[in-house]
N, C-alpha and C positions, 0 to 999 in steps of 0.2 A: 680476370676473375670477376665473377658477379658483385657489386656493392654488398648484397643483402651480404653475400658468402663473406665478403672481405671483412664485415662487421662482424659475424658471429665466430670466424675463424683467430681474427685479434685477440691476443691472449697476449699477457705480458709474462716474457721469457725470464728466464733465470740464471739457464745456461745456454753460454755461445760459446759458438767454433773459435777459438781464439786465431787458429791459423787461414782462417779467411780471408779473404781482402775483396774490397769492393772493383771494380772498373770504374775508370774519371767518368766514365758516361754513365753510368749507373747512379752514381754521387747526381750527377747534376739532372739527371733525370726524375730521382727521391724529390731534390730539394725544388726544382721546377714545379715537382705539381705542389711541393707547402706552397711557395709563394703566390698560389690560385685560391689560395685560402681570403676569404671575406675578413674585410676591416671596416671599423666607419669612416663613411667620409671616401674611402679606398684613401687612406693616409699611408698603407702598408707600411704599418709601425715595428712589424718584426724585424728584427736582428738573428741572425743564426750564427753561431761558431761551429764551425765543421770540424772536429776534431779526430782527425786518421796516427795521428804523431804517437808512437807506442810511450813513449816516455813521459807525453801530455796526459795520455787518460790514466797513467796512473800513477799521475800528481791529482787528476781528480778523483782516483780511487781512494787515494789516501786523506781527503778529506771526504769522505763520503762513506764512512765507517766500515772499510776495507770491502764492499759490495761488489765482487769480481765482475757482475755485468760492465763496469766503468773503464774496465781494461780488457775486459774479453772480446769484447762487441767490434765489429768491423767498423764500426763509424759511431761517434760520441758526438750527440747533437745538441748543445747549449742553443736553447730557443730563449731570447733576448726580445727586448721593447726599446724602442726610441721615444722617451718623453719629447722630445723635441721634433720628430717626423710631420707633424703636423705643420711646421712652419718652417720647411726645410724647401727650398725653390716649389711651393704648394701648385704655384698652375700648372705642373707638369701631373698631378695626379689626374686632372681633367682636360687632358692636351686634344683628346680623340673626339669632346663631349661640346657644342655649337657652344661659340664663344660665348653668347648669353649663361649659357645653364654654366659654363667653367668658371667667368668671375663671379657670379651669385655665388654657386657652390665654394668658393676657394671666400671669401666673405666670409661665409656662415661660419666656415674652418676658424679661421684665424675670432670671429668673435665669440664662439663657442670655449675653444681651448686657450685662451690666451688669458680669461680668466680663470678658469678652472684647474689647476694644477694635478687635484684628485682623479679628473674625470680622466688629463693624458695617463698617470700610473692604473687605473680602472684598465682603461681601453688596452695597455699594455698587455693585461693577463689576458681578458678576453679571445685578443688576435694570437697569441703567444699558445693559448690554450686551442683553439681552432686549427692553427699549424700544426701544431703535433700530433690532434686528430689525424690532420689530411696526410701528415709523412707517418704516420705510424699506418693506415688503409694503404698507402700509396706500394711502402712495403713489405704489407701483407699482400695484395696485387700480385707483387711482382714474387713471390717466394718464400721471402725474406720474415723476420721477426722483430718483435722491437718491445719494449722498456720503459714507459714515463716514469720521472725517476725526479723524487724533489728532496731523498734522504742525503744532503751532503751541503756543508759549510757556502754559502751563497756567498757571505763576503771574500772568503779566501779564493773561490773558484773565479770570483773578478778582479781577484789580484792577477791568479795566475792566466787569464786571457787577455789581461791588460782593459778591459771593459773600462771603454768612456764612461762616465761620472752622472752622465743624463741616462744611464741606461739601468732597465732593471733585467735581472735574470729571473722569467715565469718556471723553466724547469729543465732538465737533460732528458733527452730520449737516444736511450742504446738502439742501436740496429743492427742486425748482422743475420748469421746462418746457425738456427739454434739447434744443440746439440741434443737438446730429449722435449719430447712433449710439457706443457704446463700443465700444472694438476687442474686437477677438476675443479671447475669453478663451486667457489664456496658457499653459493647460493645468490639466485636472484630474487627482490624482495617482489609480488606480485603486481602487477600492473595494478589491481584498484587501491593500492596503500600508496601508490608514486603518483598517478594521474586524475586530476579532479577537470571536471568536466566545467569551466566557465567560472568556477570560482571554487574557495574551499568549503566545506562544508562548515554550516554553523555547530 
């Protein structure tokens, strides 16, 4: 599918095929192209929980104010951040890049983020946010529909995935084979009120 199509066609569904099921190849085809999603640094601080398990998504239905997408959906995707990624074996994120430019870069990492606590939880959302662009286009591409979804109980949803302690949860995106069209978008506000040319206007 055309990018431009894959962007205008993304609509966030409501209703899914609950009897659908994905292919293992189709899973890891989705999530292949998230993790081509841009990070700084390329620290690829996202964490993904892939969650197929029919009993799991709707323990997350149930903290998530009973929103059937959460258990209807072929695949329930908890997109996660690593505060810690940054200083996790760091030279391997620049293994490919002329040893020079890999300890500099892998340097600047560690003195960038080792002070700044805020900027790892920041950069979290950012990358967390960017995945879910590229898996929510990836499976519009390929057929499919999907969900960014941030209405349900965050702490309870990292009890039940067992979510290590450095990590934060940015949002869930549903995916699957949706069962009726999205309504009509409820308006877009016009390009001269969102876009200012070089600066804002005085």
């Amino acid at each position: 599918m055309d990018t431009f199509t894959a962007i205008s066609e993304r609509r966030s569904i409501k209703q899914f095929d609950p009897d659908h099921r994905f292919s293992e190849a189709e899973i890891e085809q989705l999530m292949a192209a998230a993790i081509l999603s841009p990070t700084a640094f390329n620290i690829q601080n996202w964490r993904f929980v892939v969650i197929t398990d029919q009993a799991q998504k709707q323990k997350i239905r149930d903290i998530g104010w009973n929103q059937e997408q959460f258990s209807h959906c072929s695949l329930l995707v908890l997109i996660c951040g690593d505060r810690d990624a940054y200083n996790q074996e760091t030279e391997r994120y620049w293994a490919n890049a002329p040893a020079e430019t890999g300890q500099m870069l892998v340097s600047m990492i560690r003195q960038y983020y080792d002070a700044n606590p805020e900027a790892r939880r920041d950069e979290n959302l950012r990358s967390g946010g960017m995945a879910a662009q590229t898996l929510m286009l990836a499976a519009k591409a390929l057929g499919y529909d999907s969900c960014p979804m941030s209405g349900f109980d965050f702490a309870a949803a990292a009890g039940i995935v067992n979510l290590p302690a450095e990590n934060d949860i940015v949002m869930a995106v549903a995916v699957g084979r949706a069962l009726e069209p999205a309504r009509p978008r409820g308006g877009q506000l016009p390009l001269a009120e969102v876009v200012h040319r070089d600066r804002f206007p005085s």
